[in-house]
MITI-810641 format. One record per residue (C-alpha): chain; x, y negated, z. Coordinates in Angstrom, 3 decimals, m for minus. Example, Ala and Ser with C-alpha at 12.3 -4.5 7.8 and 13.67 -1.06 7.14 Angstrom:
{chain: A&c1: 12.300&c2: 4.500&c3: 7.800}
{chain: A&c1: 13.670&c2: 1.060&c3: 7.140}
This chain:
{chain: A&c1: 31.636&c2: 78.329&c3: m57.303}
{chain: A&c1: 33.858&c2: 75.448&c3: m58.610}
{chain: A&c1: 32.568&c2: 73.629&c3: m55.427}
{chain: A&c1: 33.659&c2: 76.256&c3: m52.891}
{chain: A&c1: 37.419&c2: 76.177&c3: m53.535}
{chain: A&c1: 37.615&c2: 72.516&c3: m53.599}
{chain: A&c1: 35.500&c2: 72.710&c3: m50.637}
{chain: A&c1: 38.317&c2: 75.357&c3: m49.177}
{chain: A&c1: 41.161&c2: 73.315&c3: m50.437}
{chain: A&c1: 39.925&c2: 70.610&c3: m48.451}
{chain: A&c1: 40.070&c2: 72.135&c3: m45.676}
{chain: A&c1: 43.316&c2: 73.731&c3: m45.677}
{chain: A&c1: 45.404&c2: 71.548&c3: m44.681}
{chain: A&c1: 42.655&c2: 70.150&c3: m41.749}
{chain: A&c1: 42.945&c2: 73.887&c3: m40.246}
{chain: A&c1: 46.220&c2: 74.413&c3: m40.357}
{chain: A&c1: 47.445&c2: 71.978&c3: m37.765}
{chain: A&c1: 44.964&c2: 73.304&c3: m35.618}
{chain: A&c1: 45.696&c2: 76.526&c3: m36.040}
{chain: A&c1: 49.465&c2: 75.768&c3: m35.015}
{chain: A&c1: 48.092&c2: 74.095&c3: m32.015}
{chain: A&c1: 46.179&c2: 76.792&c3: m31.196}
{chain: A&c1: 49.411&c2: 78.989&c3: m31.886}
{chain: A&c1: 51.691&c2: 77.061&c3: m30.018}
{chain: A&c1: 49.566&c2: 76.315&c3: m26.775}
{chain: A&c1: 51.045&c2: 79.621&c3: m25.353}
{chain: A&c1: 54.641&c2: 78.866&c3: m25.671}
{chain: A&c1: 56.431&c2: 77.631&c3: m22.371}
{chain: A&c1: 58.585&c2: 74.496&c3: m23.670}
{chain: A&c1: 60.637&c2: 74.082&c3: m20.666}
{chain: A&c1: 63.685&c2: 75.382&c3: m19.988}
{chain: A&c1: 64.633&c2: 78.306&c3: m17.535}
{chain: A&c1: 65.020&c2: 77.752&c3: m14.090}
{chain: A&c1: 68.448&c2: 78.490&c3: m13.197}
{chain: A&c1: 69.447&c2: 80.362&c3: m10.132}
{chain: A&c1: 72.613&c2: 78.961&c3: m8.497}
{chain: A&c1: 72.181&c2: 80.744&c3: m5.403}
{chain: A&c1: 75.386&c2: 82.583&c3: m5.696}
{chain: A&c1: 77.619&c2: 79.829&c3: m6.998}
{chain: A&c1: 76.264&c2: 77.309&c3: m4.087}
{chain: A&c1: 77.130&c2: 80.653&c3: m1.726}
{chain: A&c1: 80.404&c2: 79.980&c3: m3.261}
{chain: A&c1: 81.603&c2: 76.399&c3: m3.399}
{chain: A&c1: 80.121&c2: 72.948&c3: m2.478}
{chain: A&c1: 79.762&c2: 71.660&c3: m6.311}
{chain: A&c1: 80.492&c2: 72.766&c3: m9.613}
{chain: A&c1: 83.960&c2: 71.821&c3: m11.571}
{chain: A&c1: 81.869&c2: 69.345&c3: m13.245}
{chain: A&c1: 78.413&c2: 67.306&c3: m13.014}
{chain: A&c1: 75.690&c2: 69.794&c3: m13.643}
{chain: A&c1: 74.067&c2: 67.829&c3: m16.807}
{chain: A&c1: 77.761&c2: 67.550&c3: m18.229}
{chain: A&c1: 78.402&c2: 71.449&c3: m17.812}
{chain: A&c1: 74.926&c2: 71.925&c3: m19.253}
{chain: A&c1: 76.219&c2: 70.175&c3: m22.413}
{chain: A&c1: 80.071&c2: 70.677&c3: m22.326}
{chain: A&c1: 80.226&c2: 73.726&c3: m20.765}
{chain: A&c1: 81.379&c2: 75.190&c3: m24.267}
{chain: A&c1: 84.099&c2: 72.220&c3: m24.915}
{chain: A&c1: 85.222&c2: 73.043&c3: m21.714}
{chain: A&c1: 85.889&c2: 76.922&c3: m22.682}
{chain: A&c1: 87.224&c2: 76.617&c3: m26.032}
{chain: A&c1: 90.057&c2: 73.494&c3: m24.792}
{chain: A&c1: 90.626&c2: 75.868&c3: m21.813}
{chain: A&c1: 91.663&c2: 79.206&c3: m24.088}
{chain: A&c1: 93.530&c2: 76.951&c3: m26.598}
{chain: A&c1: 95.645&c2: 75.556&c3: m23.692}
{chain: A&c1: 95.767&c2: 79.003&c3: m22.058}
{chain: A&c1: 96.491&c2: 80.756&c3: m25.926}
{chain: A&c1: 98.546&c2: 77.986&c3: m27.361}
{chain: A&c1: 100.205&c2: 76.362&c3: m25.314}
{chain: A&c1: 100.521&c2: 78.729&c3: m22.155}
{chain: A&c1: 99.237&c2: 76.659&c3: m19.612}
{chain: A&c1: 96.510&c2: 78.970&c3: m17.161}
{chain: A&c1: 94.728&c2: 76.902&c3: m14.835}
{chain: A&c1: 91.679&c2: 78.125&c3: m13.003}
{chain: A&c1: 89.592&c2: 74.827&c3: m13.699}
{chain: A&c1: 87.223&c2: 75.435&c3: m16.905}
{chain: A&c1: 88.409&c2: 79.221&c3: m16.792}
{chain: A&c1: 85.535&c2: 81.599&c3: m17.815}
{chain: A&c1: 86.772&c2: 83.801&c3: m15.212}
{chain: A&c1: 86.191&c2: 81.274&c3: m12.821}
{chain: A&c1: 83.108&c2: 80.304&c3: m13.894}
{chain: A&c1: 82.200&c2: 83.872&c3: m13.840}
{chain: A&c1: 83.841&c2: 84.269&c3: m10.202}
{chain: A&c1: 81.576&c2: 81.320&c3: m9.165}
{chain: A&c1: 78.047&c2: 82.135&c3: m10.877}
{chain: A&c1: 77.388&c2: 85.512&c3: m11.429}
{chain: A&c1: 76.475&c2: 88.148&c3: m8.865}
{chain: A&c1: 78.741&c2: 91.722&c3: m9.025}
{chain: A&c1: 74.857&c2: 93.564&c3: m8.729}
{chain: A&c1: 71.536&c2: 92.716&c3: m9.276}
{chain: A&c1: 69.238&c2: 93.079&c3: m6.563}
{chain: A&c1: 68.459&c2: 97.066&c3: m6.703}
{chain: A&c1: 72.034&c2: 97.377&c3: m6.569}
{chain: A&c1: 73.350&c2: 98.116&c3: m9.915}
{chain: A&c1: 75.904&c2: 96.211&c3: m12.093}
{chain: A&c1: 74.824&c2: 93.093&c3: m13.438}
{chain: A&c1: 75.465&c2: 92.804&c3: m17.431}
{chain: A&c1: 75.085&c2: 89.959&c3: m19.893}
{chain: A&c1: 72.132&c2: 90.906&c3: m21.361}
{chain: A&c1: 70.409&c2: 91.268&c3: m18.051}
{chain: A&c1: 68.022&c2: 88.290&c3: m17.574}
{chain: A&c1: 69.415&c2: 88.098&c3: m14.463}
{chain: A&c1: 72.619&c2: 87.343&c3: m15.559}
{chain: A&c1: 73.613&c2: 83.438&c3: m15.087}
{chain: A&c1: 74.850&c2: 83.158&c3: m18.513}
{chain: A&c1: 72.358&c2: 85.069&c3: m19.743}
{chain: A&c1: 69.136&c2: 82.819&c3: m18.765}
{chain: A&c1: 70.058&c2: 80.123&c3: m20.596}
{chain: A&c1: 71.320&c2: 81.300&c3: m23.340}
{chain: A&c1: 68.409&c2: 83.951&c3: m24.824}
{chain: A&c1: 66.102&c2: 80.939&c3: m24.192}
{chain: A&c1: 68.059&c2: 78.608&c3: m26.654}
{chain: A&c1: 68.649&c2: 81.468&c3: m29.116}
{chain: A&c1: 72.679&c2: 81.081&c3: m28.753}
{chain: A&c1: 74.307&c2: 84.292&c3: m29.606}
{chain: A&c1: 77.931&c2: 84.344&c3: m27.725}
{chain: A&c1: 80.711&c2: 86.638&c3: m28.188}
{chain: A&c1: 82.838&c2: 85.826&c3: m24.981}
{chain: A&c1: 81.828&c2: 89.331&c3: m23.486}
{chain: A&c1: 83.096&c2: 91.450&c3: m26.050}
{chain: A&c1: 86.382&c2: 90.990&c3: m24.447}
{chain: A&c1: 85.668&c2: 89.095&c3: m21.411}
{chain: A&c1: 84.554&c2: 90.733&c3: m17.740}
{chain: A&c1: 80.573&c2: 89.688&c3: m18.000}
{chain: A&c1: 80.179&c2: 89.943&c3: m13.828}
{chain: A&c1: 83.121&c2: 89.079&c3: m10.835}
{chain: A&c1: 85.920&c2: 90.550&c3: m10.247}
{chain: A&c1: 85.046&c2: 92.679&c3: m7.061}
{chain: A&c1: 88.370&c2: 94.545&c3: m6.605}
{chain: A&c1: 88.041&c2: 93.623&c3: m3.202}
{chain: A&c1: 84.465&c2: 93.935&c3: m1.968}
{chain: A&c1: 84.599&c2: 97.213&c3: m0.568}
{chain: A&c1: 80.497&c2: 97.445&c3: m0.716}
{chain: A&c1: 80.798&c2: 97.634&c3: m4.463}
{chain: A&c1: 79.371&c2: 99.992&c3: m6.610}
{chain: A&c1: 82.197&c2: 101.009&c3: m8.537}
{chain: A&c1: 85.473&c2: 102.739&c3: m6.378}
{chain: A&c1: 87.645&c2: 101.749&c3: m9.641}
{chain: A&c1: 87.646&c2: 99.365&c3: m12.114}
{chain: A&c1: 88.673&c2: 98.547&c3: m16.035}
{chain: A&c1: 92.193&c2: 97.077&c3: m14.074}
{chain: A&c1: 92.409&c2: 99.875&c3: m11.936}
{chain: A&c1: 92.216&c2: 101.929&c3: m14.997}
{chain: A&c1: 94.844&c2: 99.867&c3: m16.866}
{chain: A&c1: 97.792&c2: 99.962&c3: m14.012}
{chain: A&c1: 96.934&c2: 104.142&c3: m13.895}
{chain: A&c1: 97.424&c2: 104.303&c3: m17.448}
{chain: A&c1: 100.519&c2: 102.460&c3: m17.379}
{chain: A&c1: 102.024&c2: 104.499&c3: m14.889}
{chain: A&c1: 101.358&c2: 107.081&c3: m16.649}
{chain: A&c1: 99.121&c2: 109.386&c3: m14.065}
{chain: A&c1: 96.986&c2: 111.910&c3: m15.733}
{chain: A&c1: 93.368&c2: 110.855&c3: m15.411}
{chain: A&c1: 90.593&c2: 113.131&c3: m15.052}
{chain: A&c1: 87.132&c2: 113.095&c3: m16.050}
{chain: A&c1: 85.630&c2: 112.112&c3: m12.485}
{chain: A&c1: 88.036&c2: 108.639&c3: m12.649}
{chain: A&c1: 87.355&c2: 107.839&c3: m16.117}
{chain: A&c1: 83.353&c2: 108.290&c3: m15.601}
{chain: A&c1: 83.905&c2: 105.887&c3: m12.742}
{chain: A&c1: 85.555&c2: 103.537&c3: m14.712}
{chain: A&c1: 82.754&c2: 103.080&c3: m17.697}
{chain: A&c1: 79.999&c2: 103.298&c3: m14.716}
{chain: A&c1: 78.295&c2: 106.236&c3: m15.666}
{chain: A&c1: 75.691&c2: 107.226&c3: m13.375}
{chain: A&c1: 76.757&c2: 110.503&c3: m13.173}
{chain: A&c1: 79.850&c2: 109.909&c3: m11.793}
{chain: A&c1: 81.648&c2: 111.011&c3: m8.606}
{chain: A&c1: 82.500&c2: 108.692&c3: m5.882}
């Protein structure tokens, strides 16, 4: 008996590293590949070198709202708008909105496969502006919704269902 659990002591810690090898052998190590179909439909080059927005992109950001925030100063270079402008598509391709979460989502590829948990779309637009694509989905938008508001039009149930996107709603 005595020589059975040194026996399975002493094998432990042979079968552990091969169980973790055995584990591990499924997971896909490399990163995603990431689609920048619609920003190269968009301009001829990024802001920035590729491999320094991979690894700045964040620097970039935060500098950008503290200037913007702080100081005043609104440029469109290192905007998140304009990264958003430049990156993202308005729909996915069956045609409805493209969101953050989506996988689809250029933001969103990257940053569920390095575990990074971001706030910016909490208050942030997550997809284009498309006020002026006419083939979008939406006939109004959060803005559109704003300037009513202001101006002080009563709003029915038919504009505010097409503001939040809701299926249902009338176009």
């Amino acid at each position: 008996m005595m020589f059975s659990k040194i026996k399975s002591m002493l094998l432990l810690p042979l079968m552990l590293p091969m169980l973790l090898v055995a584990f591990l052998a499924g997971c896909d190590a490399s990163p995603p590949e990431i689609n920048l179909a619609t920003a190269k439909e968009k301009a001829e080059q990024c802001v920035e070198p590729t491999e320094d927005m991979r690894r700045n992109h964040m620097v970039y950001l935060n500098e950008h709202r503290d200037e913007t925030v702080i100081a005043g100063i609104r440029t469109k270079k290192h905007s998140l708008n304009e990264c958003i402008n430049c990156h993202v598509s308005a729909t996915k391709a069956d045609g409805e909105a493209l969101h953050y979460p989506d996988q689809e989502h250029f933001c969103a590829s990257c940053h569920t496969y390095a575990g990074v948990k971001i706030d910016c779309f909490q208050c942030h637009a997550d997809r284009p502006q498309v006020l002026d694509n006419s083939d979008y989905k939406h006939k109004l938008s959060a803005n559109s919704y704003h300037e009513m508001s202001a101006k002080k039009q009563p709003l029915n149930m038919a504009d505010m269902l097409l503001v939040t996107g809701d299926k249902g709603a009338v176009q």
